[in-house]
C-alpha positions as CSV (number, residue, x, y, z in Angstrom):
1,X,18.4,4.3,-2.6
2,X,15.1,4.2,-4.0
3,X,13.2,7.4,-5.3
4,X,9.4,6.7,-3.9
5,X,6.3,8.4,-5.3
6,X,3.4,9.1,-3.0
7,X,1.6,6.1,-2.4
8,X,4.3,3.9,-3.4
9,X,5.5,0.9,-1.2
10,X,8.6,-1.7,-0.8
11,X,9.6,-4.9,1.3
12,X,11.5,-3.4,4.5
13,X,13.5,-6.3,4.7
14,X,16.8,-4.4,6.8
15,X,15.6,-4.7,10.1
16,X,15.7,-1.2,12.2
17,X,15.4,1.5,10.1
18,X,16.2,5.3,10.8
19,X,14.1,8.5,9.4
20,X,14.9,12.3,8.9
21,X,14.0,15.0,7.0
22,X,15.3,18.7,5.8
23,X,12.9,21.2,4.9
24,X,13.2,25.2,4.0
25,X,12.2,25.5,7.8
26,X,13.4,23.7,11.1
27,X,11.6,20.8,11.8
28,X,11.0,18.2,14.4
29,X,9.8,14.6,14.3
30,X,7.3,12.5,15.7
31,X,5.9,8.9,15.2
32,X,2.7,7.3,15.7
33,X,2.4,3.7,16.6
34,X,-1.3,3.0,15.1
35,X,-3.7,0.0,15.3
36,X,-5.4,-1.1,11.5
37,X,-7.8,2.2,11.9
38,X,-4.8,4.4,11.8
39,X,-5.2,5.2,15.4
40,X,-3.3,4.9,18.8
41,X,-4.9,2.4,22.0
42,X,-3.1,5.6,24.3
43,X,-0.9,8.0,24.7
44,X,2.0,5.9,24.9
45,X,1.8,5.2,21.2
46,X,2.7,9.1,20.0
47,X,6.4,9.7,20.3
48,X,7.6,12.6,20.4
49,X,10.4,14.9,23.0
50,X,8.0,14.4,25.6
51,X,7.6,11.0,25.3
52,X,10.5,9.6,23.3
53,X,10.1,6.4,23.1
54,X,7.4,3.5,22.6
55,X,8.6,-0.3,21.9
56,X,10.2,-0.7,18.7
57,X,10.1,3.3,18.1
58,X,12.8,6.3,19.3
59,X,13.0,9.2,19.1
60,X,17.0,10.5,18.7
61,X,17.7,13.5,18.4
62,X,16.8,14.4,15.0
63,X,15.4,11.4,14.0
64,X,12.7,8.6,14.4
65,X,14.7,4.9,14.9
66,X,12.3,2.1,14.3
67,X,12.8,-1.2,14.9
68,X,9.6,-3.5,13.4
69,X,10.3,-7.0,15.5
70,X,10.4,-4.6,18.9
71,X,7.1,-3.0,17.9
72,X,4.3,-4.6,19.8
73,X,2.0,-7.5,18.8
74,X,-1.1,-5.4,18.1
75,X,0.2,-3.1,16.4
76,X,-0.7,-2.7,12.6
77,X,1.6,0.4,11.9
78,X,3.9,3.4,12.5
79,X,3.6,6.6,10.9
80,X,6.8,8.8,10.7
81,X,5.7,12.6,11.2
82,X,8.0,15.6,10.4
83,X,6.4,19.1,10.9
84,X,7.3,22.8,11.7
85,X,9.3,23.6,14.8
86,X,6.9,25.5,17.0
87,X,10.3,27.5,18.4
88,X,11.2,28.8,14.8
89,X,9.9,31.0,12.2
90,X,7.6,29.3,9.3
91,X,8.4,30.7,5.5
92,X,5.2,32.3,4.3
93,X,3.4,29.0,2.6
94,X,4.3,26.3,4.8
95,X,7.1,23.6,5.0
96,X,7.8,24.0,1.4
97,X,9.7,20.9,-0.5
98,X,10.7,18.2,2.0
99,X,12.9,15.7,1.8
100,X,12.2,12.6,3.8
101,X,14.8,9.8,4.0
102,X,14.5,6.3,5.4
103,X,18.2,4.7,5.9
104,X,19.6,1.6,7.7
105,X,20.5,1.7,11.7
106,X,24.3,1.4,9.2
107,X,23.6,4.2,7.4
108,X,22.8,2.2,4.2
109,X,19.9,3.9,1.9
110,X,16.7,2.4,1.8
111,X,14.0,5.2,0.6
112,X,13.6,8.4,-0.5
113,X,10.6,10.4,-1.1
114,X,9.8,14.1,-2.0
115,X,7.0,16.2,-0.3
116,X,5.5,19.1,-1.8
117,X,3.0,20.7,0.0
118,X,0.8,23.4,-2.0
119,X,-1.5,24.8,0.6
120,X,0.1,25.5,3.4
121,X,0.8,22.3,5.5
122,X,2.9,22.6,8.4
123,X,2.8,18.3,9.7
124,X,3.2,15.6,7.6
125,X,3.0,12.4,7.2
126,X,6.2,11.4,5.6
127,X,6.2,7.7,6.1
128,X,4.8,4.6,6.9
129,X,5.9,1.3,8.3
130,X,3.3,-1.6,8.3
131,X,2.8,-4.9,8.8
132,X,2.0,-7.1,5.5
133,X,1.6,-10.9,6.6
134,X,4.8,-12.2,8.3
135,X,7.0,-9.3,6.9
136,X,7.2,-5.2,7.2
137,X,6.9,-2.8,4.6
138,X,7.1,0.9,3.7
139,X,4.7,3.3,2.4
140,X,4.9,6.9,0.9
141,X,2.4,8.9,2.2
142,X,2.9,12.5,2.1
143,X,-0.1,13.4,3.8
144,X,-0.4,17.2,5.0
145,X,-2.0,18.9,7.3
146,X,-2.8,22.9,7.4
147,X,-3.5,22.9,11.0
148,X,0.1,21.2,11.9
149,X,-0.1,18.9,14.7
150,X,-3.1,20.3,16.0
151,X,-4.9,18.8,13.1
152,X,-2.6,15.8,12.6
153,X,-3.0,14.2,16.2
154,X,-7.1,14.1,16.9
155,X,-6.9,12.6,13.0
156,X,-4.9,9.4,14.8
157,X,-6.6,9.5,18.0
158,X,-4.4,11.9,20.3
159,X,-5.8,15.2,21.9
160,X,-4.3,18.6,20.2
161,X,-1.3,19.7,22.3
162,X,-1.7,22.5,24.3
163,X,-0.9,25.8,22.7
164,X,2.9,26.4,22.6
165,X,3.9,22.9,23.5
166,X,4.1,22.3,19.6
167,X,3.1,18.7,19.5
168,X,5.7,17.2,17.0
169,X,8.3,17.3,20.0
170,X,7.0,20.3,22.3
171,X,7.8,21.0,25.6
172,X,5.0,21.8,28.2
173,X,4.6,20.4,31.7
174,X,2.7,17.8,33.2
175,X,-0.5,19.7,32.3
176,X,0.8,19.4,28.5
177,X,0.6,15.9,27.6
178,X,-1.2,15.1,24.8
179,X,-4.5,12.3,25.6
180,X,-6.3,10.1,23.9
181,X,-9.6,10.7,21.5
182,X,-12.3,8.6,22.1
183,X,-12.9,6.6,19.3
184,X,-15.1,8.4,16.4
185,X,-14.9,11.5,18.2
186,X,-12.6,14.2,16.1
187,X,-11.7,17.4,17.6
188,X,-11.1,20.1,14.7
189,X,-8.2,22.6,15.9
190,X,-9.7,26.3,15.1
191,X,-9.2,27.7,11.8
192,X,-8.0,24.3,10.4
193,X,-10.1,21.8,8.3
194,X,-11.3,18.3,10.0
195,X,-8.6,16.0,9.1
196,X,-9.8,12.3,7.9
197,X,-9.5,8.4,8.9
198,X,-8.2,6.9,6.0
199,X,-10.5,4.9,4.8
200,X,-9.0,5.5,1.9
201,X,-5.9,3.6,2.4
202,X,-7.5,0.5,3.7
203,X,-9.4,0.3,-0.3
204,X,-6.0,0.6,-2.0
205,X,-4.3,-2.2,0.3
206,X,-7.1,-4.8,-0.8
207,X,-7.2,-3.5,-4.0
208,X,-2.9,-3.4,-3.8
209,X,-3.7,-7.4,-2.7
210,X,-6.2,-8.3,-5.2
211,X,-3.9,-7.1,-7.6
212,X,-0.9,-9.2,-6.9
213,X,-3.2,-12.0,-6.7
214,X,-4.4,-11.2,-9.9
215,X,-1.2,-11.1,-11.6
216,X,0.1,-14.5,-9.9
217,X,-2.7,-16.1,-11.4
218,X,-2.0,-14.9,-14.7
219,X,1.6,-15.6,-14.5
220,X,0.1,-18.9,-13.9
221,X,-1.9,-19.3,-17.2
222,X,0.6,-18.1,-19.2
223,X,3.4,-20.6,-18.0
224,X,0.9,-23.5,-18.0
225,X,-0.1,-22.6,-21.5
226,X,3.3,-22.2,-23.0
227,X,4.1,-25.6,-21.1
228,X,1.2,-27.7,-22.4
229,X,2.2,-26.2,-26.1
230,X,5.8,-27.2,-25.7
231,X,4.9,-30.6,-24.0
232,X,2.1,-31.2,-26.9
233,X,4.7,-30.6,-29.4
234,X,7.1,-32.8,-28.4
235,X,4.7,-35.8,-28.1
236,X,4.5,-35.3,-32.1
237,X,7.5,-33.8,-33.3
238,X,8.8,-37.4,-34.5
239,X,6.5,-38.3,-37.7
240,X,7.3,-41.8,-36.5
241,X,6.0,-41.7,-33.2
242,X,3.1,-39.0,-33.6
243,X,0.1,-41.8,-33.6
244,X,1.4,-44.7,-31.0
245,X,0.4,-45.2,-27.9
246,X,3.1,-43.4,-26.4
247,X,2.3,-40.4,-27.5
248,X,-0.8,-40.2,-26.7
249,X,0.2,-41.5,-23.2
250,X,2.7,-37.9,-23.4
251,X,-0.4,-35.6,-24.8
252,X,-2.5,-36.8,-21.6
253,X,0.2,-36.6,-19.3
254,X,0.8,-32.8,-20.4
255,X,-2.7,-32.2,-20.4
256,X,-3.2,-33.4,-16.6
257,X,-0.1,-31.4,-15.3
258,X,-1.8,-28.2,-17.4
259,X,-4.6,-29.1,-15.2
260,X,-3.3,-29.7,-12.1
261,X,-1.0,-26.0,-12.5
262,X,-4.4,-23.9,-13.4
263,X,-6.2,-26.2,-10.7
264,X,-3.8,-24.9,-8.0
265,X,-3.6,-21.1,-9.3
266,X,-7.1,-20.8,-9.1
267,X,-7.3,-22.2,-6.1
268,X,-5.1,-20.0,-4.6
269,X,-6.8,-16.9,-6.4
270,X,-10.2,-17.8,-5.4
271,X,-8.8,-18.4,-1.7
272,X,-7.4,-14.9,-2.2
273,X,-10.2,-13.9,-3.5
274,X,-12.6,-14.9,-0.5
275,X,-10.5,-13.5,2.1
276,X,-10.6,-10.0,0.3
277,X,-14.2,-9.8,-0.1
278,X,-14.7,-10.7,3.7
279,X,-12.2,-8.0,4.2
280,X,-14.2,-5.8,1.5
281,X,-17.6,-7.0,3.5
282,X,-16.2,-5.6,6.8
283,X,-14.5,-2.2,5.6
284,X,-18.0,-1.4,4.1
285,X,-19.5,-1.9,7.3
286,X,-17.1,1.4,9.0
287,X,-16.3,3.0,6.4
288,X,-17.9,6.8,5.6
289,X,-20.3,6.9,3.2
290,X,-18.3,8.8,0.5
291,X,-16.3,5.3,0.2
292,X,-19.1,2.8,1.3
293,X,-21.6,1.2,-1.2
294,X,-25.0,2.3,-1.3
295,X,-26.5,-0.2,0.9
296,X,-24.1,0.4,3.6
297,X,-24.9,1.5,7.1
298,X,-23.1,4.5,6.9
299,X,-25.8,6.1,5.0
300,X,-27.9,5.7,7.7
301,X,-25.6,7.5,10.1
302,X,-24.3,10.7,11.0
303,X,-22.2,12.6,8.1
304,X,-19.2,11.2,8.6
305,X,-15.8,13.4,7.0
306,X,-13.5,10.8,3.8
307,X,-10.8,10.9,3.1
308,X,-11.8,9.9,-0.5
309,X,-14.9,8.8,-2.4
310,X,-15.7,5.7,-4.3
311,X,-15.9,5.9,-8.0
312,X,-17.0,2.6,-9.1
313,X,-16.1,-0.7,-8.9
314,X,-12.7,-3.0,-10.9
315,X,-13.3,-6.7,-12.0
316,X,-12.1,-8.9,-14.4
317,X,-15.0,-11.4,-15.7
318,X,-11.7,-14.0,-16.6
319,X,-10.8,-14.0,-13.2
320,X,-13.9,-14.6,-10.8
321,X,-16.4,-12.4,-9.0
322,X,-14.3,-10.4,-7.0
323,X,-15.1,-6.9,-7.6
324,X,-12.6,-4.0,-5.6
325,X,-14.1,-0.5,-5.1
326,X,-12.2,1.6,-7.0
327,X,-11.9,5.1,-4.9
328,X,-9.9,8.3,-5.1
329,X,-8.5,10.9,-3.1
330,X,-10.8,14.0,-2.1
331,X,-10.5,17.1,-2.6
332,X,-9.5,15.7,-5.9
333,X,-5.7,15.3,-6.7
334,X,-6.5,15.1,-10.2
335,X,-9.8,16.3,-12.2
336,X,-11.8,13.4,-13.1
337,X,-13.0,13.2,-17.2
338,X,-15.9,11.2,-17.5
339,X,-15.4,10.1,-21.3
340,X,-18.7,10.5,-23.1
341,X,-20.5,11.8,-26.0
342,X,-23.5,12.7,-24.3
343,X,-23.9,14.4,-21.0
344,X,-27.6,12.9,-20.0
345,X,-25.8,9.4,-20.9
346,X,-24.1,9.4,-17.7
347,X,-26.0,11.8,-15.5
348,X,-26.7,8.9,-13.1
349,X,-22.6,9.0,-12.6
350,X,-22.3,12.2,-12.2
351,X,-25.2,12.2,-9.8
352,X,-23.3,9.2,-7.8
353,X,-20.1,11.3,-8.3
354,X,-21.6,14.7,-6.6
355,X,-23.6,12.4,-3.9
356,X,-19.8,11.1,-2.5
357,X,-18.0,14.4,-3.3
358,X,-20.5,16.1,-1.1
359,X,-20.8,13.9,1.7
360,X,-16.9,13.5,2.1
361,X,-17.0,17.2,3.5
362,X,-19.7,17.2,6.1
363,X,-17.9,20.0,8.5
364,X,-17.6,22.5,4.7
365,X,-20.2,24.3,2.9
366,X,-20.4,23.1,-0.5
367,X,-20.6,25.1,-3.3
368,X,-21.4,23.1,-6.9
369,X,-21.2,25.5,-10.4
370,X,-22.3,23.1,-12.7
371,X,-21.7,24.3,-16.6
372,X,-24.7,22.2,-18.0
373,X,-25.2,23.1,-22.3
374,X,-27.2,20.6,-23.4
375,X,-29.1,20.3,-20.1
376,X,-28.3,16.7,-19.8
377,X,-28.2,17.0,-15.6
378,X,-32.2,18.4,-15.6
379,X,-33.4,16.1,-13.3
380,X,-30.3,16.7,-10.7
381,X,-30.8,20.1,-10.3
382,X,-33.6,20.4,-8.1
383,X,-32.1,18.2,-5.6
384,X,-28.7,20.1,-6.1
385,X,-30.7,23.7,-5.5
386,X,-29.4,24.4,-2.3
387,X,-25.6,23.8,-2.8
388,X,-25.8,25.1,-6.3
389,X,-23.8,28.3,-7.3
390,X,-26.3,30.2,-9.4
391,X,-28.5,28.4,-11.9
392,X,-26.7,25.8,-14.0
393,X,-24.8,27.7,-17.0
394,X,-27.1,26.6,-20.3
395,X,-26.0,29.5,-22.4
396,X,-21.9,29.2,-23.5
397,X,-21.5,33.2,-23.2
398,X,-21.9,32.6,-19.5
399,X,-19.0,30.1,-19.2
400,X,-16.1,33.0,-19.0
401,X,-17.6,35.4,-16.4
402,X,-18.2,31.9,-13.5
403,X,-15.0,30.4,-14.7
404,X,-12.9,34.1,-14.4
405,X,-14.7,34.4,-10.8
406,X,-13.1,30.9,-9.5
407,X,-10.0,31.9,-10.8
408,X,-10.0,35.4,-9.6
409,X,-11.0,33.4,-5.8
410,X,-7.3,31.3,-6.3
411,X,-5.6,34.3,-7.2
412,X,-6.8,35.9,-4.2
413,X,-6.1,32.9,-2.1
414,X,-2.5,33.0,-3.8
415,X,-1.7,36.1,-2.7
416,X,-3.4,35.7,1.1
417,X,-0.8,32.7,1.4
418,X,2.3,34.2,-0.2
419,X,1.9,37.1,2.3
420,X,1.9,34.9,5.1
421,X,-2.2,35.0,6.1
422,X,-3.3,31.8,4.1
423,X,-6.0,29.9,5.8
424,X,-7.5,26.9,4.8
425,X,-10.6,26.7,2.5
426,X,-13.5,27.7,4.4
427,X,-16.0,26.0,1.5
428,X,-16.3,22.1,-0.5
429,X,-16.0,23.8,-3.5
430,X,-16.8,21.7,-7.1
431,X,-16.9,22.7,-10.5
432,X,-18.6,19.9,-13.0
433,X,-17.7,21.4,-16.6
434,X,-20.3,19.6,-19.0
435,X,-20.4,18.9,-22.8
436,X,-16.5,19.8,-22.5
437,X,-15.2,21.2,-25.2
438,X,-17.9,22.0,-27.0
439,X,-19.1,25.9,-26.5
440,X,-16.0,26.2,-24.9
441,X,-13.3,29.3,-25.7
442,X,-9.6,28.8,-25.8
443,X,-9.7,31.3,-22.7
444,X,-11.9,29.1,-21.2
445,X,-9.3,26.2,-21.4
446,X,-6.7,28.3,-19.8
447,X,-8.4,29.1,-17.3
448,X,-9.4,25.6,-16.4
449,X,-6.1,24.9,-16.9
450,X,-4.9,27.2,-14.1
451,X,-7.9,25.8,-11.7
452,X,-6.8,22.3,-12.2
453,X,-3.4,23.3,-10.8
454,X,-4.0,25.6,-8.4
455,X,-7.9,25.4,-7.8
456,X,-6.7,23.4,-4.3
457,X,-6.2,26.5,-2.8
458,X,-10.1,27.1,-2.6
459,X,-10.8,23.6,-2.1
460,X,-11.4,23.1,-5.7
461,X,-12.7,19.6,-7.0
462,X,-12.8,19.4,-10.8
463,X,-15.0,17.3,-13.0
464,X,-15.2,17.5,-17.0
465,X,-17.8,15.6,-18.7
466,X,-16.6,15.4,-22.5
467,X,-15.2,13.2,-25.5
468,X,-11.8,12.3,-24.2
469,X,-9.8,15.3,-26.2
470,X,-6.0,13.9,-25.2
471,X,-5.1,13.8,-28.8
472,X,-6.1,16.7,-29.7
473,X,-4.4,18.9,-32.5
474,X,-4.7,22.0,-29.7
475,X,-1.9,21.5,-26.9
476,X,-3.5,23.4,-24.0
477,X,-6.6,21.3,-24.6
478,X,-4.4,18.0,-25.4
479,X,-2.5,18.4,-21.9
480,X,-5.4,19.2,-19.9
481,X,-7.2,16.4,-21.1
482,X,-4.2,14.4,-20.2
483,X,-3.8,15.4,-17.1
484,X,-7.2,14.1,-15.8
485,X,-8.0,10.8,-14.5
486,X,-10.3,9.5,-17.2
487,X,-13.4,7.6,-16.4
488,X,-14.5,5.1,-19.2
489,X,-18.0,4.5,-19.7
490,X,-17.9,1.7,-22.9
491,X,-17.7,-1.4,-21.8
492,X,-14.5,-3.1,-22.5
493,X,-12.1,0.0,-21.7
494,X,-9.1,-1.5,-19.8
495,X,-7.7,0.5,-16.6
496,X,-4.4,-1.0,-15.0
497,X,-3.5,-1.4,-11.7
498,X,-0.5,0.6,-10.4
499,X,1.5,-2.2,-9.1
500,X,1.3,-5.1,-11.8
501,X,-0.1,-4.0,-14.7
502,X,-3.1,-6.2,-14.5
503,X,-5.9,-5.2,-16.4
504,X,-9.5,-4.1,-15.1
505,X,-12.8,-3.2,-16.4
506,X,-14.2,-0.3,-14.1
507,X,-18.2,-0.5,-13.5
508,X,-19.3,3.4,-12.7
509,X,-21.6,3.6,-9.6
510,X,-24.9,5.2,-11.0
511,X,-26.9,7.2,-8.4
512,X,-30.1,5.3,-7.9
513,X,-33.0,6.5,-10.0
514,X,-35.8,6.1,-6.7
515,X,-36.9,9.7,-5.6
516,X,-36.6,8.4,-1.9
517,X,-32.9,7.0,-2.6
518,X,-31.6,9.9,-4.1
519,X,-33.2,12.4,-1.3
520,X,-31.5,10.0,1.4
521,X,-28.2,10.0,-0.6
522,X,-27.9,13.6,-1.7
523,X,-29.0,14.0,2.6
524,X,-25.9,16.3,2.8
525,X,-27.2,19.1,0.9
């Protein structure tokens, strides 16, 4: 059985496949039967007790049986859901550690995957089953959801249940049933954040695609060139044959089948390669504008929630003109590091940065402390005014009393949750730490230390602007510097993709420099 990590996926190649899961507390499941927005065409689609079965999905007793060739033509997925029995008693803090287990109808192990909510989740989305080409496969997810299945089920298209009826597998009358969300319309449940569409997931699948096609065309080039060198050799390994005719004859004929091998693999990466940029065209088209390009018609529409934001975008120069946005999960999952010597170098990033961390969280106040030393981020403050937490900290004796209040807030929150009266954050909170390390104490790390790990109970979004400092001599600065998703800004840095290795070169998204631009993308604050 295979250990997945979030995000993770494999071949489902077993046929009907069966999913459960323990937690601390009781549980009960649901699925989801979802077309490619991540949404059901009707009620039909959510299984649960009330409803326990949809073609190709079953509820049975304390599991979810999918069978993939039964699931209906249209169909682009099924999400498996396990959340928090509305009859029983939730431990203070949520679900705690689940354990979600995907197994043959024969009992044979196919997956296994950890979940460990930190801020209270009650639903989540353990699994998901999807269509890739002519085959099936299955994704770790791990999505969670503070407002349970009241949150979970307007997210994919389904009217909250009814109060008492629990949702995951409730059990209310007729009056009970769950409907169907109009399309774009999002109920929030009260006293739960506005759950998201996704938009995120549809970037990593190209960019999961573009990847593999990358790496088969590489694979290519490497065999043809170790084949044309062994082929070239052989035409003049004999001293006595190396000028004649014949050889020559062999040194063409390897050169042609070199050619013919690289003509094919590039034409199957630059096929590749079109159909993913059409795909790429038409996402940026619906997508929110936290994850769409700048000249997308989402900025002209109303603030729409993300599930993630756009950081830039991956290429290879070797292999074509295919560029893949590179996006990220929001509130951040890690801190982002924009590697730099110089914070004005790359205030146009961080200008982009704040424009998509703000606008993924519409529904939120946003509340930015920006730790600015060398005033490098001048000419983003005015438009930041209204969101800003204070002036900008210019002065390094200021740093400790804004960075102890944050993590005085996610102590506070800690304790609220532990007793049993967490709520989710009410603000978009983000904290850009500037000219990192530099003016910085060692009390100062610490505590950014404990707002990186914790800082999600506020809705905390880190971002340090700094020299990358992950070989440092001083641990605590070495590990939190390691723990960041660095953001390279010299040209020529190599990130890797996740699923081949494949090397890309990331080109940052600068906010445009027109007063008029900026105002319409900085609209949210």
């Amino acid at each position: 059985m295979i250990q997945l990590q979030a995000g993770q996926n494999i071949p489902l190649t077993a046929g009907a496949v069966r999913f459960e899961a323990s937690a601390g507390a009781a549980l009960r499941f649901a699925a989801l039967v979802v077309a490619d927005n991540l949404r059901v065409t009707g009620p039909e689609d959510h299984v649960s007790a009330e409803r326990p079965a949809a073609p190709g999905v079953a509820l049975t007793g304390s599991a979810v049986v999918v069978d993939p060739a039964a699931v209906r033509a249209d169909a682009q997925a099924v999400l498996l859901v396990a959340a928090a029995d509305p009859a029983a008693p939730v431990p203070p803090g949520g679900l705690g550690s689940v354990e979600a287990v995907l197994t043959g109808v024969d009992g044979g192990g196919i997956a296994r995957f950890t979940v460990a909510p930190s801020a209270g989740e009650t639903a989540l989305i353990c699994f998901e089953v999807y269509r890739r080409g002519n085959g099936w496969k299955l994704r770790a997810v791990g999505q969670g959801y503070a407002g349970g299945m009241g949150a979970l089920l307007p997210a994919h298209g389904i009217a909250a249940p009814t109060p008492g009826t629990g949702g995951a597998s409730g059990t209310g009358g007729a009056g009970a049933q769950p409907g169907v969300v109009a399309p774009g319309i999002t109920p929030s449940a009260p006293g739960a954040p506005l759950e998201v569409a996704h938009g995120l997931e549809r970037i990593w699948m190209i960019f999961e695609d573009a990847a593999r096609s990358a790496a088969a065309l590489i694979a290519a080039r490497d065999y043809a060139d170790k084949r044309l060198d062994q082929e070239l050799s052989a035409a003049v390994s004999d001293p006595a044959t190396r000028n004649t005719p014949a050889a020559e004859q062999a040194r063409q004929l390897a050169q042609q089948r070199y050619d013919e091998l690289i003509g094919i693999a590039e034409g199957n990466h630059r096929r590749d390669s079109e159909q993913l940029l059409r795909e790429l065209a038409e996402a940026d088209r619906l997508l929110p504008p936290a994850l769409a390009s700048w000249d997308a018609p989402a900025w002209d529409r109303p603030p729409a929630a993300s599930d993630g934001i756009r950081l830039g975008e991956l290429y290879a120069i070797e292999r074509g003109s295919l560029r893949v946005p590179y996006c990220v999960p929001v509130p951040l999952n890690r801190p982002l590091w924009i590697d730099t010597e110089s914070s004005a170098a790359v205030a146009p990033v961080v200008g982009a940065l704040l424009a998509r961390l703000i606008s993924a969280v519409p529904d939120r106040r946003t509340v930015v402390d920006l730790i600015d030393l060398s005033q490098g981020f001048r000419g983003l403050t005015p438009l930041l005014a209204p969101v800003l937490e204070g002036a900008p900290i210019s002065d390094h004796t200021d740093i400790s009393a804004r960075l102890q209040a944050l993590v005085e807030a996610v102590e506070l929150a800690e304790l609220a949750l532990s007793g049993g009266a967490g709520v989710p954050p009410a603000e978009h909170r983000i904290l850009v730490a500037a000219d990192f390390p530099h003016g910085y104490q060692g009390i100062d790390v610490q505590r950014l230390s404990t707002l990186v790990l914790r800082g999600g109970l506020i809705g905390l979004s880190v971002v340090f602007v700094g020299t990358n400092e992950s070989g440092s001599t001083e641990s605590a600065l070495a590990a939190l510097s390691q723990s960041c998703r660095h953001l390279p800004t010299i040209a020529g840095t190599p990130l890797f993709d996740p699923w081949t290795g494949s090397a890309w070169e990331l080109a940052l998204d600068l906010l445009p420099q027109e007063p008029g631009r900026q105002a319409r993308f900085l609209r949210s604050v």
